[in-house]
C-alpha positions as CSV (number, residue, x, y, z in Angstrom):
1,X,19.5,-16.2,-13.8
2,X,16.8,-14.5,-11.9
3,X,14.0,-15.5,-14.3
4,X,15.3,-19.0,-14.5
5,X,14.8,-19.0,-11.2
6,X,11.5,-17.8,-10.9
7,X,10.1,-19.8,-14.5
8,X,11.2,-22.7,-11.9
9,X,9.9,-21.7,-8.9
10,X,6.2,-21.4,-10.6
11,X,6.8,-24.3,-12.7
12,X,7.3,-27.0,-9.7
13,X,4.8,-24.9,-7.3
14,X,1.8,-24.9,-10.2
15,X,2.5,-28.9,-10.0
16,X,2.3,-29.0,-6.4
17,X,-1.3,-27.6,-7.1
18,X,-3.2,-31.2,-7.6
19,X,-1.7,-32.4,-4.5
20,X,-3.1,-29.7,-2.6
21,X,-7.0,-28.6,-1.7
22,X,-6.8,-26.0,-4.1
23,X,-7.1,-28.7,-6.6
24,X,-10.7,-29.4,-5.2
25,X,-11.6,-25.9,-4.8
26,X,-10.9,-25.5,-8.7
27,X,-12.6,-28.8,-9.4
28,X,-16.0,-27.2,-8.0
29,X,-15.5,-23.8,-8.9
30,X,-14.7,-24.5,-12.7
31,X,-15.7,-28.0,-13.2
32,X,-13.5,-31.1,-14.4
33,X,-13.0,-30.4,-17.9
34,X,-12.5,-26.6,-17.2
35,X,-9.9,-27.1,-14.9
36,X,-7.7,-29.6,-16.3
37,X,-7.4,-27.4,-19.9
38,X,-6.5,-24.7,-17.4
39,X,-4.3,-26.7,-16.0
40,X,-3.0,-28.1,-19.2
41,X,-2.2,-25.0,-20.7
42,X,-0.5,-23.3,-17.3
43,X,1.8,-26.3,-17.2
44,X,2.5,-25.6,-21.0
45,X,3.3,-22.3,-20.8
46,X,5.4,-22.7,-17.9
47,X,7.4,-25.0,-19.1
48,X,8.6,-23.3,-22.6
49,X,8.8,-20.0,-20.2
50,X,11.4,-22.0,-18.2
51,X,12.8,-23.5,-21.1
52,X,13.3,-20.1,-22.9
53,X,14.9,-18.4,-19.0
54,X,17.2,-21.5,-19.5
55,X,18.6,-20.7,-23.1
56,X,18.7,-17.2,-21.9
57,X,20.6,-17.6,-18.2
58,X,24.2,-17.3,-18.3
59,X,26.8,-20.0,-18.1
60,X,28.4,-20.5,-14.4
61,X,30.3,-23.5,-14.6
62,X,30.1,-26.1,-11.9
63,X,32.0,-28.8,-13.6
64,X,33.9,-28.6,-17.4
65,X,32.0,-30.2,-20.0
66,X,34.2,-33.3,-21.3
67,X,33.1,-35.7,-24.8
68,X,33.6,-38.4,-22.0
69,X,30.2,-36.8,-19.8
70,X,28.3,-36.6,-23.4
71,X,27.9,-40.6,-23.2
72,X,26.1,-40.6,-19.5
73,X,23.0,-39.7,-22.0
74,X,23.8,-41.8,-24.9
75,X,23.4,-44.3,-22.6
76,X,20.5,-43.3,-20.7
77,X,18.0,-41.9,-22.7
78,X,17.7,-45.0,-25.0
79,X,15.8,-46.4,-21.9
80,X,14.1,-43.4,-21.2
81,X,12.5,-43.3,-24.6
82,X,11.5,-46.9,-24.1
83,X,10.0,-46.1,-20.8
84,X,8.1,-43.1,-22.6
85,X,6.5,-45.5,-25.6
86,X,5.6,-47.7,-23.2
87,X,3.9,-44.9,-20.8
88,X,1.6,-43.4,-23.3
89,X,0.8,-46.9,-24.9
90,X,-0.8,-48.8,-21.8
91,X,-3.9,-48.7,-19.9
92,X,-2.8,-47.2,-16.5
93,X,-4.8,-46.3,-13.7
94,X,-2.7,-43.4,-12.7
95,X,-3.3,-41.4,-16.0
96,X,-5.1,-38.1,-15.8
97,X,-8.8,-40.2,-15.8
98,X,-7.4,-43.6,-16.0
99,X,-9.5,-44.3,-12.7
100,X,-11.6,-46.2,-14.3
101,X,-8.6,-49.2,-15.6
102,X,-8.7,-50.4,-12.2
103,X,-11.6,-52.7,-12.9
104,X,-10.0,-54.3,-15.8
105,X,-9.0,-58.0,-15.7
106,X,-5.4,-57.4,-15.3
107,X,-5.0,-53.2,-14.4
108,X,-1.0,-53.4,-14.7
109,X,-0.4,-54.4,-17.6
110,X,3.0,-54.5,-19.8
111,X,5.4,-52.1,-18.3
112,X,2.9,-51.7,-15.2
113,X,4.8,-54.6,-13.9
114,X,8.3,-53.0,-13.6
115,X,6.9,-49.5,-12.9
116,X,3.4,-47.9,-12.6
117,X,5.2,-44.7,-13.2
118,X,6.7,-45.4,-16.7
119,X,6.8,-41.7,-17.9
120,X,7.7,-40.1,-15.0
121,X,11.1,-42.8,-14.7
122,X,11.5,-41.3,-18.2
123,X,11.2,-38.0,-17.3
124,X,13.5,-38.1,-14.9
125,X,16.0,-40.4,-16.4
126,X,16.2,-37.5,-19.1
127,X,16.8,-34.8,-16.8
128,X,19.2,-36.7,-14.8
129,X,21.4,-38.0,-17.5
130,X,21.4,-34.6,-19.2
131,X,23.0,-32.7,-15.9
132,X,26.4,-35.0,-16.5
133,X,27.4,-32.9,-19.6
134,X,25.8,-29.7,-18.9
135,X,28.1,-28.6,-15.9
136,X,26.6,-24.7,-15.1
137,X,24.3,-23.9,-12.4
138,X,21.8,-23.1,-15.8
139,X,21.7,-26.6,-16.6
140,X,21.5,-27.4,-12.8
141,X,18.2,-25.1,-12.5
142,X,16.5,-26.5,-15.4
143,X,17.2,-30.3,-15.4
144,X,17.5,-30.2,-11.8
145,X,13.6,-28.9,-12.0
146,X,12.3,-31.4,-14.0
147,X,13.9,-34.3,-12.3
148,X,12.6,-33.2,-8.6
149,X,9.4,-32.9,-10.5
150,X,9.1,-36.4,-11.8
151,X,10.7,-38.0,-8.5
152,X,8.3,-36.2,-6.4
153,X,5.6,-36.7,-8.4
154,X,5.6,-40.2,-8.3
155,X,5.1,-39.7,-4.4
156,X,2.5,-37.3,-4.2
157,X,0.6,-38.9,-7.0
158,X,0.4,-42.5,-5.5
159,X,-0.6,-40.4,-2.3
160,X,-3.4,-38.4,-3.7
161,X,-4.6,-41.4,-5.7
162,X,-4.6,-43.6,-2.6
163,X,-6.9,-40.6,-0.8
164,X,-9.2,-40.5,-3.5
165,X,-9.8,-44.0,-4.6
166,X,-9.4,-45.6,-1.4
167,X,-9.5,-49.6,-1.4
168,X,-10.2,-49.7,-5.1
169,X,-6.1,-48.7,-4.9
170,X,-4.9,-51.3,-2.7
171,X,-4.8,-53.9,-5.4
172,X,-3.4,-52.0,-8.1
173,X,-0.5,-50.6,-5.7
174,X,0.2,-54.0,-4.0
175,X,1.0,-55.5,-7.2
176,X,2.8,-52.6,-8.9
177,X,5.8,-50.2,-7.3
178,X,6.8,-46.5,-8.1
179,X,10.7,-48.1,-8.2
180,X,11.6,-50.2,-11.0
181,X,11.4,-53.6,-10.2
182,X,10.7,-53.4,-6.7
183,X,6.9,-55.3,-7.1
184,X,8.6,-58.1,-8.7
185,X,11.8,-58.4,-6.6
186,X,9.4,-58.8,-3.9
187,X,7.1,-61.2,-6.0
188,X,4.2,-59.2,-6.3
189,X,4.5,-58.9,-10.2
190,X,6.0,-61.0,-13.0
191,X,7.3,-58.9,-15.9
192,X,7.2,-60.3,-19.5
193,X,9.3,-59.3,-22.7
194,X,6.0,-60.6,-24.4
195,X,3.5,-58.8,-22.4
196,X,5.7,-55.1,-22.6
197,X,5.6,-55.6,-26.1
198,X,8.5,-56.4,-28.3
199,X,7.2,-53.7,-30.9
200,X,7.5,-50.7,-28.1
201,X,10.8,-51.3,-27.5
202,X,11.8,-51.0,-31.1
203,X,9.4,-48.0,-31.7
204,X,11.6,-46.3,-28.6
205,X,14.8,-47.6,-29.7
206,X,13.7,-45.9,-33.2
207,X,12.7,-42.6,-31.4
208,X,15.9,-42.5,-30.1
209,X,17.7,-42.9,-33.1
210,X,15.8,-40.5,-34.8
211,X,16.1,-37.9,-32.4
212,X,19.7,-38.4,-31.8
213,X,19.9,-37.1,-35.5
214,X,17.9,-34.4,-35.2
215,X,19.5,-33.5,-32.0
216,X,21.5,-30.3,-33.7
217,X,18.8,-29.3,-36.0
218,X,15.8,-29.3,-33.1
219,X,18.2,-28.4,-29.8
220,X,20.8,-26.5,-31.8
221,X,23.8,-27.9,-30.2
222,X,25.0,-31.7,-31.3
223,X,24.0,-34.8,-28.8
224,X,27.8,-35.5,-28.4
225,X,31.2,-33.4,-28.0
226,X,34.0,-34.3,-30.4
């Protein structure tokens, strides 16, 4: 449990490294393209090293695993791979270099309009929903990690972007939000089946399914308790 632990520890802290000035100091020191392969590959190889403490920790159960908590996920993560098709297949300004998309016509587009933080929601939706069945402080750890991540995330990236782009990210915040929905509650954004793209939602919906029935063969346990 101790190297869970720690795989954790260095896993959140190295992503707490853009929001600080260290981020800067490496910018300089290395150069752009330098530092986020450096980056790139840190946040890599923390990430299977946590994964790996994870399948390694022992099981201390918090709550009993049930068939009944193996459908919190079945329901969630068909919206979460939705969210995650829709992420990496938009234009959006808050992208690793996707400064430059506020200048376009419309800089929120499709899925912008319910969230400008599409892959972190489905991030975070799949951490969350996968803590329901897997009741040990393991499972708490690891999930729990990622989650906090995304959450956060969202946060400090809409606060570093803000710093660093100044007024050219007032227009692109003010008609987007970080929570689902929020921008267009408060009218500041007007979602469209037709502008999110029919075809995405399909291509998720398919990633699901297709995942769901690898789930035993790639994870090694099955997506649902009999």
């Amino acid at each position: 449990m101790d190297t869970l632990i720690a795989a954790a520890a260095l896993f959140l802290g190295l992503h707490l490294i853009p929001s600080t000035p260290i981020r800067g100091w490496l910018r300089t020191a290395l150069g752009e393209g330098v530092y986020l392969g450096l980056f790139s590959l840190a946040s890599a190889a923390g990430l299977v090293w946590m994964a790996m403490a994870y399948g390694r920790a022992p099981y201390v159960e918090l709550w009993p695993q049930t068939a009944a908590l193996t459908y919190v996920p079945a329901a969630v993560m068909p919206l979460a791979f939705v969210l995650l098709v829709c992420g990496n297949t938009v234009r959006n300004p808050t992208a690793v270099k996707g400064e430059k998309h506020l200048e376009a016509r419309d800089p929120a587009p499709g899925i912008l309009k319910v969230t400008r933080h599409p892959v972190m929601w489905a991030i975070a939706l799949w951490a969350l929903a996968h803590l329901a069945p897997n009741g040990d402080v393991a499972s708490l750890l690891f999930f729990g990690s990622l989650a906090a991540l995304a959450l956060i995330g969202m946060a400090l990236q809409d606060a570093r972007k803000a710093k660093e782009l100044g007024a050219a990210w007032g227009p692109f915040a003010l008609t987007t939000s970080a929570i689902p929905f929020v921008a267009a509650l408060q009218g500041r954004a007007k979602p469209s089946l037709k502008e999110i793209g029919a075809w995405r939602i399909l291509v998720g919906l398919g990633a699901y399914a297709a995942f769901v029935a690898a789930h035993g063969t790639l994870i090694g346990v099955p997506p649902y308790l009999p």
